[in-house]
C-alpha positions in Angstrom: 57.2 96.4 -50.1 55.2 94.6 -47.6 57.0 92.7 -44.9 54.7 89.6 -45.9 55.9 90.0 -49.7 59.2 90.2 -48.5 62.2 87.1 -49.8 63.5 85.4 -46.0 66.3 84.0 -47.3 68.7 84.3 -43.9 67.9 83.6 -40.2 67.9 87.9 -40.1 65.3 88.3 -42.5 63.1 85.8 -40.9 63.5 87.1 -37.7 62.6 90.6 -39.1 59.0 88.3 -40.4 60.4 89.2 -43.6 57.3 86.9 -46.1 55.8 86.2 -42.5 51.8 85.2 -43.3 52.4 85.0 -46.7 49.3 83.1 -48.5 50.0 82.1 -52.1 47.0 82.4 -53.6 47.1 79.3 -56.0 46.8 77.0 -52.7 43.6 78.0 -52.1 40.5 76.4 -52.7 38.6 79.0 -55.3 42.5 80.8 -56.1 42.0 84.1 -54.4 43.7 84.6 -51.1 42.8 87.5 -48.4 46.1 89.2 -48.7 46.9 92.6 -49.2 49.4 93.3 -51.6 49.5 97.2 -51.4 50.7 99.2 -48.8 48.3 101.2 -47.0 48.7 104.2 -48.7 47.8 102.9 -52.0 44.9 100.4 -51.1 42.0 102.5 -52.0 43.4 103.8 -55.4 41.6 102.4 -58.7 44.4 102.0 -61.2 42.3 100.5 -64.0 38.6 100.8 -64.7 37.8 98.3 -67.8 35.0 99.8 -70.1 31.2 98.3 -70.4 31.6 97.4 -74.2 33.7 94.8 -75.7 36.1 92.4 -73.7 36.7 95.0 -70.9 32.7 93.9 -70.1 34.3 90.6 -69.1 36.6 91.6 -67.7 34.9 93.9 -65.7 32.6 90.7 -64.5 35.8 88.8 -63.6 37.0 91.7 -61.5 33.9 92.7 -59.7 33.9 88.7 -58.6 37.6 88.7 -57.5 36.7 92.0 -55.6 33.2 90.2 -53.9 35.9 87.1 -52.9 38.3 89.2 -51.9 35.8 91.3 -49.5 33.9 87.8 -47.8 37.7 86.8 -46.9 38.4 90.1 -45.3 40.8 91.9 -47.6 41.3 95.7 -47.8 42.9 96.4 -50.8 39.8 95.6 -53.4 
């Protein structure tokens, strides 16, 4: 896991930046924030690829927006 994802519940923890730059994503303005989430060994993986037919269109739609976001603000893991 992340050291940014990471519980600090003790002194230790937060001196090891244990959820250090943490950014919780509903406090931002349009609810996507620039984190990354993965480690970097699985950032460039696709793990789900919705279909062009049916709901998955939408879906696809929302997800190549949240991707577009996620890019401008300088995230690696879209």
């Amino acid at each position: 896991v992340p050291l940014h994802l990471r519980n600090a519940p003790t002194k230790l923890m937060k001196e090891l930046d244990f959820g250090k730059d943490y950014r919780y994503a509903h406090h931002e303005a349009d609810g996507i924030s620039n984190m990354d989430c993965l480690p970097p060994g699985l950032i460039d993986r696709v793990y789900y690829e919705p279909a062009t037919r049916g709901y998955e269109a939408e879906i696809r739609k929302r997800l190549t927006a949240w991707k577009s976001l996620k890019r401008k603000k300088g995230s690696k893991s879209v």
